[in-house]
Every structure is written in C-alpha cells, then in structure tokens.
C-alpha positions in Angstrom: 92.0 -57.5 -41.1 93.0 -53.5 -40.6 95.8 -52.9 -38.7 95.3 -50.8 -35.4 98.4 -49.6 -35.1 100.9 -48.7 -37.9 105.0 -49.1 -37.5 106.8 -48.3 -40.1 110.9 -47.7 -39.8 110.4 -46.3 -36.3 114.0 -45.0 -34.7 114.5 -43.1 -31.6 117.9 -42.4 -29.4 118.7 -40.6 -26.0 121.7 -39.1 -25.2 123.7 -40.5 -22.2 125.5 -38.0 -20.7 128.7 -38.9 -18.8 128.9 -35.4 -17.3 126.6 -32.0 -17.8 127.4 -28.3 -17.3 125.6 -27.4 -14.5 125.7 -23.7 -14.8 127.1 -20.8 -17.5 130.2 -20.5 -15.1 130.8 -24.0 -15.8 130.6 -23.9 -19.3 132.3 -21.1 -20.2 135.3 -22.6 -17.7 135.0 -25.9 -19.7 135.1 -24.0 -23.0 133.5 -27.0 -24.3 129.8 -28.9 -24.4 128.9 -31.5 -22.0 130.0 -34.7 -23.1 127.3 -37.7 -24.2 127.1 -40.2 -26.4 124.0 -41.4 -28.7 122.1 -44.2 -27.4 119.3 -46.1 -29.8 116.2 -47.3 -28.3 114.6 -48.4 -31.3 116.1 -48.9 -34.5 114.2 -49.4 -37.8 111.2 -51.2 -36.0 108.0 -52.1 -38.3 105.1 -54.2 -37.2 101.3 -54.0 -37.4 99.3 -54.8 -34.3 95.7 -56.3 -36.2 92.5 -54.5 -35.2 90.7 -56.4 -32.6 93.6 -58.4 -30.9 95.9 -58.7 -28.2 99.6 -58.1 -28.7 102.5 -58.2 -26.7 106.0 -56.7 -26.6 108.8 -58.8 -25.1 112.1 -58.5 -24.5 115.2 -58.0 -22.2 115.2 -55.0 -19.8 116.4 -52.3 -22.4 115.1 -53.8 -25.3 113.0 -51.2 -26.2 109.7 -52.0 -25.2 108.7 -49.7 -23.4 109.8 -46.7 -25.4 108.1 -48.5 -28.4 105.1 -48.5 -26.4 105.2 -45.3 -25.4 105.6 -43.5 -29.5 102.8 -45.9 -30.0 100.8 -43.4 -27.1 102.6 -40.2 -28.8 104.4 -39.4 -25.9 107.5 -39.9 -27.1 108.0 -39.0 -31.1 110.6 -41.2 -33.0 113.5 -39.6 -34.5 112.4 -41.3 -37.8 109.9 -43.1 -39.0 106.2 -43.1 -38.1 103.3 -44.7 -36.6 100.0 -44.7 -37.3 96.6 -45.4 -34.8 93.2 -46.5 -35.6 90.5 -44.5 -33.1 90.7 -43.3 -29.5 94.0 -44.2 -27.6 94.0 -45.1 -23.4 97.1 -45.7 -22.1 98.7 -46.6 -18.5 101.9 -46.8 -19.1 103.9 -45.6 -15.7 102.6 -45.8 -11.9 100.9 -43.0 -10.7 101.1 -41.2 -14.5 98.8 -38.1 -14.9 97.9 -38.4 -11.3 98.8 -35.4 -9.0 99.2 -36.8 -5.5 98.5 -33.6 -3.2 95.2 -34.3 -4.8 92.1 -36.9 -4.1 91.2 -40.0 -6.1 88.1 -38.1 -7.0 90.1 -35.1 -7.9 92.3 -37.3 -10.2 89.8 -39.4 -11.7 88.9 -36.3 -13.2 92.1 -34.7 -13.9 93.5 -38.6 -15.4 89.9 -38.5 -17.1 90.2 -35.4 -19.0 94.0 -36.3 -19.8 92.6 -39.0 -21.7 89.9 -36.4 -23.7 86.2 -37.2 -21.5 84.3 -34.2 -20.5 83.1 -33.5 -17.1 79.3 -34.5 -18.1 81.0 -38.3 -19.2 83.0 -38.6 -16.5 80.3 -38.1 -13.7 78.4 -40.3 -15.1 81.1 -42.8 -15.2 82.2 -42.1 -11.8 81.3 -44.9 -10.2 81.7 -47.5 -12.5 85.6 -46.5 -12.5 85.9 -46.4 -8.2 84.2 -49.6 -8.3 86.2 -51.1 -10.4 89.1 -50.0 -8.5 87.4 -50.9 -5.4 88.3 -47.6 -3.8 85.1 -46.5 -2.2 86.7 -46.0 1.2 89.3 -44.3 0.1 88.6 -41.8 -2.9 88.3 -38.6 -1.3 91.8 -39.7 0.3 95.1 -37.8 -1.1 96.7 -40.4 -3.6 99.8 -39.6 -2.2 98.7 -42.1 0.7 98.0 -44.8 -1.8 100.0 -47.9 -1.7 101.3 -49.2 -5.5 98.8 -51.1 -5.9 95.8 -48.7 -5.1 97.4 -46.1 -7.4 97.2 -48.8 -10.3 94.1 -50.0 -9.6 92.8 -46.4 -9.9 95.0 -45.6 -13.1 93.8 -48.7 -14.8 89.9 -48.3 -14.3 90.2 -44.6 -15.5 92.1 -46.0 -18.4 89.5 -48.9 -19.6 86.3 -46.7 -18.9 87.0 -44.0 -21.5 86.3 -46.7 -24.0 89.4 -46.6 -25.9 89.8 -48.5 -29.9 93.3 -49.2 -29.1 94.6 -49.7 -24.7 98.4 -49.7 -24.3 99.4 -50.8 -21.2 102.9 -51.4 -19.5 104.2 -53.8 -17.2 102.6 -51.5 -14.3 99.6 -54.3 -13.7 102.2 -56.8 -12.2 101.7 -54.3 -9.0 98.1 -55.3 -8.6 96.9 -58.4 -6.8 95.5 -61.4 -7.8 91.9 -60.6 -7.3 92.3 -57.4 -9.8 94.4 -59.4 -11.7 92.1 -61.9 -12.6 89.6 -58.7 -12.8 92.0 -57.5 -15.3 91.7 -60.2 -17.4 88.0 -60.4 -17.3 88.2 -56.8 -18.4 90.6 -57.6 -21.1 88.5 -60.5 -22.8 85.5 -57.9 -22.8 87.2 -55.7 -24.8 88.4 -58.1 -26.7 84.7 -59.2 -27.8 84.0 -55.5 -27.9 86.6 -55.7 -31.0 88.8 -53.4 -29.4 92.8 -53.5 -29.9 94.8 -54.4 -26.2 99.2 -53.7 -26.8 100.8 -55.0 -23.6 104.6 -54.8 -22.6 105.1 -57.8 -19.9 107.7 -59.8 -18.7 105.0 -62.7 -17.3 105.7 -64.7 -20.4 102.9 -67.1 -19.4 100.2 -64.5 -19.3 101.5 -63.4 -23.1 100.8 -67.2 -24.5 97.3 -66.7 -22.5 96.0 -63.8 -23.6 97.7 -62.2 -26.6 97.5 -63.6 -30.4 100.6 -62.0 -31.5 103.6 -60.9 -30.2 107.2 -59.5 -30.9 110.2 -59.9 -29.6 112.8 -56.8 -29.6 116.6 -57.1 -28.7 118.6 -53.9 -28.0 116.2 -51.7 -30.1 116.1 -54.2 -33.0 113.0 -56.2 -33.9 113.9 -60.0 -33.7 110.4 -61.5 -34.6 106.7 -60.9 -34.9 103.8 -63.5 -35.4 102.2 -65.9 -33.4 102.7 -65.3 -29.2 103.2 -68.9 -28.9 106.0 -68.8 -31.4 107.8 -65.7 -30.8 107.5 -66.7 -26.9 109.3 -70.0 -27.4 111.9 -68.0 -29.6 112.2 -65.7 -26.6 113.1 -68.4 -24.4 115.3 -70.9 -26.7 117.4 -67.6 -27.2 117.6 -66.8 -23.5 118.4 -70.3 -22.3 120.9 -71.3 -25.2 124.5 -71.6 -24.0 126.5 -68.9 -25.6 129.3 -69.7 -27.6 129.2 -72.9 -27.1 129.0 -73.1 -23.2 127.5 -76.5 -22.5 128.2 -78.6 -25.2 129.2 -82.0 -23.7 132.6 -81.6 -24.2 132.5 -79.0 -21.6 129.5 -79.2 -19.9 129.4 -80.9 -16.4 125.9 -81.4 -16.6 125.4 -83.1 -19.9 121.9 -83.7 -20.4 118.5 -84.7 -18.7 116.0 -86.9 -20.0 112.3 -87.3 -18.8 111.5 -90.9 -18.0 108.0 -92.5 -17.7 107.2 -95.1 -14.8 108.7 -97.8 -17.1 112.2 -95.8 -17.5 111.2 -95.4 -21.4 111.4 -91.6 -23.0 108.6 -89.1 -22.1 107.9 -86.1 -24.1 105.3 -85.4 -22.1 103.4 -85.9 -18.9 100.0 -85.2 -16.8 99.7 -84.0 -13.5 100.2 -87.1 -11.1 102.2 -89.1 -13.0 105.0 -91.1 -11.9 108.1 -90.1 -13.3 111.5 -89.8 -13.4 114.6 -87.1 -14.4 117.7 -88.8 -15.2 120.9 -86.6 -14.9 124.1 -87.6 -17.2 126.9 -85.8 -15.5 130.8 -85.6 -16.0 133.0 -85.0 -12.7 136.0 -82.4 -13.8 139.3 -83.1 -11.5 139.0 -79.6 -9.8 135.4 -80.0 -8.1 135.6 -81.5 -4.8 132.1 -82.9 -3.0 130.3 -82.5 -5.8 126.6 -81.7 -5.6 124.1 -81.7 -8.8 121.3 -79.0 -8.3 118.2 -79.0 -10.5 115.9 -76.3 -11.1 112.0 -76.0 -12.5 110.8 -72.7 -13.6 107.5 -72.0 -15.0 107.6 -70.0 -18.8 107.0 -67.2 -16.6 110.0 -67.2 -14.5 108.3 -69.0 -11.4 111.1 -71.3 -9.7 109.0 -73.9 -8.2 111.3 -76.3 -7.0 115.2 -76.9 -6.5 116.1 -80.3 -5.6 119.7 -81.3 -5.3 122.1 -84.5 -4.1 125.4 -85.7 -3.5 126.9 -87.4 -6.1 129.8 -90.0 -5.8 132.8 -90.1 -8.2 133.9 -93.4 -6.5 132.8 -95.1 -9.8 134.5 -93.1 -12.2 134.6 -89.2 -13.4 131.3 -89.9 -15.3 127.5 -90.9 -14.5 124.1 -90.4 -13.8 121.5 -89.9 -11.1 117.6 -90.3 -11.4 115.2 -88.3 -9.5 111.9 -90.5 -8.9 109.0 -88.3 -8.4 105.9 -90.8 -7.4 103.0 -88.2 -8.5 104.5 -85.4 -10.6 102.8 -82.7 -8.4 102.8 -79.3 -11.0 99.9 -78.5 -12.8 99.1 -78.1 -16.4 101.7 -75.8 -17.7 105.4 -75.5 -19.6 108.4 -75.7 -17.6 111.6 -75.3 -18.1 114.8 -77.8 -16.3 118.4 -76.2 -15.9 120.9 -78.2 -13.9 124.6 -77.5 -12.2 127.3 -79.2 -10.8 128.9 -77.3 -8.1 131.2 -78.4 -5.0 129.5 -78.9 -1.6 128.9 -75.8 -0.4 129.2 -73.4 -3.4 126.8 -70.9 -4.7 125.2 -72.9 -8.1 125.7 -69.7 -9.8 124.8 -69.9 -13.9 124.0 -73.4 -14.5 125.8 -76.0 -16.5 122.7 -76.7 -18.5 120.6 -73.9 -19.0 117.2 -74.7 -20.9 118.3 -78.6 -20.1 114.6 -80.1 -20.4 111.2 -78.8 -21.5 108.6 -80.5 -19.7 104.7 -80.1 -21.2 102.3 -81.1 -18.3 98.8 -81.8 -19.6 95.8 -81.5 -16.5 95.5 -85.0 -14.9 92.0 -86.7 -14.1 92.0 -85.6 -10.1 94.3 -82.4 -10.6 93.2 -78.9 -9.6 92.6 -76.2 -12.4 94.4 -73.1 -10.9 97.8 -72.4 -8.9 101.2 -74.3 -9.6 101.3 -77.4 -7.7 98.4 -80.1 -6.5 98.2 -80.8 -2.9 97.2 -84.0 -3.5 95.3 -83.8 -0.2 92.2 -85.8 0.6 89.1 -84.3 1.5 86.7 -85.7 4.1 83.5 -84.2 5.4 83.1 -83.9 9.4 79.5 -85.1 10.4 79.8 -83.7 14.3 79.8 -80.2 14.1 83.2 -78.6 15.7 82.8 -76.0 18.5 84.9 -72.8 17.5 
C-alpha cells in the first residue's frame, strides 16, 4: 500500500520571547536584540500515513500534534526535513480558519471554497450539498460573526469534505460540534473511507481514535514515541499516562495498594458484561498521619469520561492495613474500556492525584438486555399503556 503522506526527519522550532523591542527607540536604548529562546515543536519526526486509511495523532497538549498536522497542510514549513502528499489536500484545522466574519455563510463558502482550489462554476453547483450538510439553511445569508462555535464548524467542515479531497486533515476542532453532526461526521468519515480516500485526525477523544482510525502515533514533546496499530499505540498512550512516576505507588508507598475485579463468586475477573454482578476489592494501608480516612474510587472511560466516583469510610480500628469491597448488583456501564484509579485521603480533603493511578482495567463486553449506545444502562422496564393518556 502507497503512502498518502510522506514524513521524513521533519523538525520545526518557534522562538519564545521573554521580552520584544517594541519600537526603534527601544532598541537602539537596549543596544541589544530582544531576548528568546528556541523552542522545538517537532524533532526528527518520520512516519507514513497509508493511502486509504484513518490515522490519528495523539499526545499531551504541546506534543506537537498540531503543528505536525499543520506542515502536513503546508501551512507551516519545517525547519528541516520534508513531507510529501499524495493528491488534493482539505484541511480544517482551526475554528472559523479562512472564514472572514463581516461576511455571510454564502460569501464564505465561497471565499473557504476557493481557498481550498474549487472554481465558482464547482462551487455553485455544490452549494447546497455543503449548507445542507451544515444544516444552515436559515442562517447562511447571516454574518458568520453571529455564528455560535459550533455553526462555524459545521460550516468549515462541510466546505472542507465537499471539495473531494485524496488526503482530509482535520484538528481537534470537531469536538465543538454536537452529537447529531458528530455522528454525521462519522458517517461522512466511513464514506470517504470506502471512497479510498486518506482521513489524518489530531484528537484527544482517545475512544473515537480506537473506533475509527487504523493507525496512530503517539508524539511526546516533539519526539515521536510510537506508530502502528491505534489500538496499540492508544493503550501505550494510556499505560504511560497513568504509570506512577518514579516509583510513586509501589506498595511500599502507596496507600492504596491494589484493586482487584471480583465475579459474583469473589473469584478473579478479567473481564465482565454489562449487568453483571460484581465486585472491586480495595487493599489499602493506613499511614499514621491521615486522620478519618476515606478511600475514593474513580471510573473513567479511555476517553476521559469520569462516570462514577464512589467513596467510604474506612476504619483503622483493626489495624493500619485492610480492604473494602464495593458490591455492584448489575454492573450498569456499557460495552467499553475503563480505567480505576483510587485515593486515600482524610475526611474532608480534596483527593487530589490519586494513590493508584491506572489501578484496574476493566473490559465490559455488551450484555444480553444492555443498550447499544451511551455510557450507562438504565436498566429500566418498559410497559405499554393500553388507555390512552390525555395531554
């Protein structure tokens, strides 16, 4: 398979100033340049993104993604290196980018249009195809400067898609739009996809990554950690981001030690469906200095979701060290990967960083009466009314 896009040895720095000349006067007073100091964005990054895929960039804030991204468009150039594209480039890459907002949707959709390299003859007749899309009938003769966030996206992204692009690069600029033209999003995505065309996505919704991409990589303060499968470099992602640092909760000095998933018959789970009964067990180890303590638990989805905090009292009557189980009747999340951290804190406290970040990993396969979409089931009964109801 031909590579879309080409990165070979890519570099690029900024300079951060710490204070700039503002005028001649003030240099000539200075008798000296403005101070700054060299900061690298990317350094010696090379990947391919495959023709025909999805692919995602992850990584901290400051990692680089997004100026990787935006070489890959050729608005920024690297100081080194190069990189090579396949066909025609689309990119949305910043909200409300190539859009002048004195003017109207329609104005724009033809100023964003010809940006991107349509003619006036392609672009009417893609006109509405794009405000549909956007679902901006009402409003495209409107100044974009009255557009909420998530109108100027919607516009920005259906001019983007509908100048038929080989390669789309798109930043983390969708995560404005709603769920309705999110889901639209990824209808349009999976058509483009079977259109053989290449999608490049910078997100932080780690979930949506494992979804929809088939490779990924991971950058860390301008350096390229890994590249391959999304599923893989995702989980590398998170074991790196949930790992104690230099040792920081190891049992010697962790007051939360560890935290095991039970089935209903208190064996080991690896695993569990939706509606289960299970149970968490917490081993714990009271230090002299906390006072009242309270364990706190927290589940987050692999895309950052907290979806529960449950917390308790625990005694130290018995002795500095224990555990406490948290039965759950019918395990109410929904297929997914989740991820436990737990802390120890005195009554009252803000939990702060937890003891044991990245405790548990919990893989929840779709039970027989679950729900297919949202986060938790409502395991709520339904039951059809045979006297009609007066509003």
């Amino acid at each position: 398979m031909s590579a879309a896009v080409g990165v070979t040895d890519v570099s690029k720095r900024y300079r951060l100033y710490h204070e700039r000349n503002q005028s001649l006067k003030a240099s000539v007073m200075r008798g000296r340049r403005a101070k700054y100091e060299e900061f690298w964005a990317l350094r010696d990054v090379s990947l391919e993104v495959p023709e025909g895929t999805a692919f995602g960039l992850i990584g901290e804030n400051g990692s680089g993604k997004s100026t990787l991204l935006k070489c890959m468009a050729r608005i920024l150039r690297p100081d080194s290196g190069r990189i090579a594209t396949e066909g025609k480039v689309s990119a949305l890459l910043e909200l409300g980018a190539g859009f002048h907002p004195e003017l109207s949707g329609r104005e724009n959709v033809y100023l964003n249009g010809s940006i991107l390299g349509l003619g006036k003859r392609e672009l009417r007749s893609r006109f509405d195809d794009i405000v549909g899309f956007a679902g901006l009938e009402q409003f495209i003769d409107a100044p974009v400067k009255n557009y909420s966030s998530g109108m100027y996206v919607r516009l920005g992204f259906s001019v983007a898609i509908n100048v038929d692009p080989d390669i789309l690069l798109i930043d983390e600029v969708l995560a404005v739009g709603d769920a309705e033209f999110q889901r639209r999003c990824g209808d349009k995505f999976a058509e483009l996809r079977s259109q053989g065309k290449t999608i490049v996505i910078v997100t932080h919704a780690l979930s949506t990554v494992k979804e929809m991409c088939d490779g990924a990589a991971l950058l860390e303060h301008g350096h390229l950690i890994e590249v391959g499968d999304a599923h893989d470099v995702v989980d590398r992602y998170l074991g790196d981001v949930f790992a104690p640092a230099d040792g920081a909760g190891a049992t010697t000095a962790s007051n939360v030690e560890r935290v095991e998933l039970l089935d209903a018959a208190g064996r080991p789970a690896s695993g569990l469906r939706t509606g289960d009964p299970v149970t968490l067990r917490f081993h714990y180890a009271i230090p002299d200095t906390l006072h009242e303590p309270v364990l706190s638990a927290s589940i987050h989805h692999l895309d950052g979701l907290e979806v529960a905090r449950p917390s308790v009292r625990v005694e130290a009557a018995g002795g500095p060290r224990g555990c406490v189980d948290l039965h759950i009747e019918r395990f109410p999340l929904l297929s997914g990967t989740y991820d436990v951290t737990a802390a120890l804190t005195s009554a009252g406290a803000p939990i702060g960083v937890p003891d044991r970040a990245h405790a548990l990993r919990i893989t929840v396969d779709r039970g027989a009466d679950a729900d297919s979409h949202g986060v938790v089931a409502l395991d709520g009964r339904w039951e059809t009314v045979t006297n009609e109801v007066a509003p």
